[in-house]
C-alpha positions as CSV (number, residue, x, y, z in Angstrom):
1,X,-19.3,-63.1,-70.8
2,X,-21.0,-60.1,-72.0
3,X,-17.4,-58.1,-72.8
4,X,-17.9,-54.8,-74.7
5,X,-20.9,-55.4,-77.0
6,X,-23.1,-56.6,-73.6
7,X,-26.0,-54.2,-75.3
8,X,-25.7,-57.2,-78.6
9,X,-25.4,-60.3,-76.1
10,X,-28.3,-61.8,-77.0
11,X,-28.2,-60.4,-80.7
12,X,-28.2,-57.5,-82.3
13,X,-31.4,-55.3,-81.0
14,X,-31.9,-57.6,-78.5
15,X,-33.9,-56.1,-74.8
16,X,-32.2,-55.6,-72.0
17,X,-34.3,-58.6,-70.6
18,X,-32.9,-60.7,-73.6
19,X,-29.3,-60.1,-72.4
20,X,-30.2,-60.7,-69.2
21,X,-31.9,-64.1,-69.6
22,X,-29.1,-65.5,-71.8
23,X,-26.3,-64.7,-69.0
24,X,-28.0,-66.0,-66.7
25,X,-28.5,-69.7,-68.9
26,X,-25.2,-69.2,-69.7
27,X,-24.4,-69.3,-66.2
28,X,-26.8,-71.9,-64.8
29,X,-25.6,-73.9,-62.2
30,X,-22.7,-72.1,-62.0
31,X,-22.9,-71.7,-57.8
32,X,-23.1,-67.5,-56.8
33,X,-19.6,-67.5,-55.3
34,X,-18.1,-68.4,-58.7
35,X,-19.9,-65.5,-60.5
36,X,-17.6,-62.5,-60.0
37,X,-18.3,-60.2,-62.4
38,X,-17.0,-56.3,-62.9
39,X,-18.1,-53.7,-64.9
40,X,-15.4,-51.3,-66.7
41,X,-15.5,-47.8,-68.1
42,X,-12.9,-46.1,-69.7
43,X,-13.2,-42.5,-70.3
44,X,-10.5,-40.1,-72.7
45,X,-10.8,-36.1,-72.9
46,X,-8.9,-35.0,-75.9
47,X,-8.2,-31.3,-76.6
48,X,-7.6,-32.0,-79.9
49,X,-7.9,-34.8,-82.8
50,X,-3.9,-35.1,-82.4
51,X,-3.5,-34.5,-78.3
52,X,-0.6,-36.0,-77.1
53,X,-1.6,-36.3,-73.9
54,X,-5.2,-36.6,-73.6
55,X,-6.7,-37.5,-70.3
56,X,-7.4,-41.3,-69.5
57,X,-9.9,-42.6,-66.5
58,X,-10.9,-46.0,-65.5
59,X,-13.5,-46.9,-63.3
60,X,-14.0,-50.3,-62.3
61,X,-17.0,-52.0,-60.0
62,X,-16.7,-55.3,-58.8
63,X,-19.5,-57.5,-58.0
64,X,-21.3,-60.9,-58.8
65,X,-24.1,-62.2,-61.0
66,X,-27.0,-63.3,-59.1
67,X,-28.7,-66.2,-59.9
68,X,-32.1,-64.5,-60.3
69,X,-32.7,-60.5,-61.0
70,X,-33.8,-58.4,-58.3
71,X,-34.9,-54.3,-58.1
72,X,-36.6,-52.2,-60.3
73,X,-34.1,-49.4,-60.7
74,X,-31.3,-49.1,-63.2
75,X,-31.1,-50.4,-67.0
76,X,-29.2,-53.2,-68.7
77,X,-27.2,-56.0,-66.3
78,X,-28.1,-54.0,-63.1
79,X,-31.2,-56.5,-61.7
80,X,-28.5,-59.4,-61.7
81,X,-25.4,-57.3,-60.5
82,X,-24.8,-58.1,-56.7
83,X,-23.0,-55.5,-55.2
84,X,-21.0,-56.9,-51.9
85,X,-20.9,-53.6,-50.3
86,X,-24.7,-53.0,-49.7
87,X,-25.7,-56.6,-49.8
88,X,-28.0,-55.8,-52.9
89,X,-28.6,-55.9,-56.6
90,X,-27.2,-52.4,-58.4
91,X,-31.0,-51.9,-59.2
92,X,-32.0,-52.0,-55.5
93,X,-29.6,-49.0,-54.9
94,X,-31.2,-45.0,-54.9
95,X,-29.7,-43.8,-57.6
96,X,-27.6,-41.6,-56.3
97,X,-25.8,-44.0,-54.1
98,X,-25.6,-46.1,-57.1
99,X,-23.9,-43.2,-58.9
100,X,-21.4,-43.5,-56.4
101,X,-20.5,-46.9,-56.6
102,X,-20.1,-47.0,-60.4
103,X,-17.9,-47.8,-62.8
104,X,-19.1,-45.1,-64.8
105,X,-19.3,-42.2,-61.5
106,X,-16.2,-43.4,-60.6
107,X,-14.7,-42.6,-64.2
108,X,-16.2,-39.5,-64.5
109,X,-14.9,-38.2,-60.9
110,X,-11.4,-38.9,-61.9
111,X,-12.1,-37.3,-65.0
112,X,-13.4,-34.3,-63.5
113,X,-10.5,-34.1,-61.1
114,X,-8.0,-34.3,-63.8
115,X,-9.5,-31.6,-66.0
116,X,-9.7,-29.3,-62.9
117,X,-6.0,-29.9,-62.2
118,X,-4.7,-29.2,-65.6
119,X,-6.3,-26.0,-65.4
């Protein structure tokens, strides 16, 4: 799997098509049920170098790996990431309903919420 350096998958400057083809040999003839597949962000607000209690928001997207990419929107895993919800590919989604769905938007929502509540 991809984990944290997914940008170095397929070596260090690698394209986003590079990543891309090596997950999806690296998953070949792995049947599409068996390819779940999330993406995680993790987002910290700190008022300070030495905060004691700086803010912490996950966002997490499930999904699976498709067996071949689809859609022209998006960057980086998003023409193989199946998202169950709208029956498509995360780069087949408008971006702002992608947004929505995120990992990322979903990280930055709480995020938002909890700065706006701790005044």
């Amino acid at each position: 799997a991809p984990g944290i350096y997914s940008a170095r998958f397929a070596g260090e400057g690698a394209s986003d098509q590079a990543n891309l083809e090596k997950l999806l040999a690296n998953l070949d003839g792995i049947p599409e049920a068996q390819r779940s597949a999330r993406f995680q962000c993790l987002m910290v607000f700190m008022r300070h170098a030495n905060d004691p209690t700086p803010l912490i928001c996950q966002g997490t997207w499930e999904g699976r790996i498709l067996l071949a990419a689809r859609g022209n929107n998006g960057f980086g895993y998003d023409p193989v990431f199946y998202v169950p919800t709208h029956n498509c590919s995360s780069a087949e989604l408008p971006a702002d309903v992608k947004n929505t769905l995120s990992h990322r938007g979903q990280a930055l929502r709480q995020l938002v919420t909890a700065l706006q509540q701790s005044g």
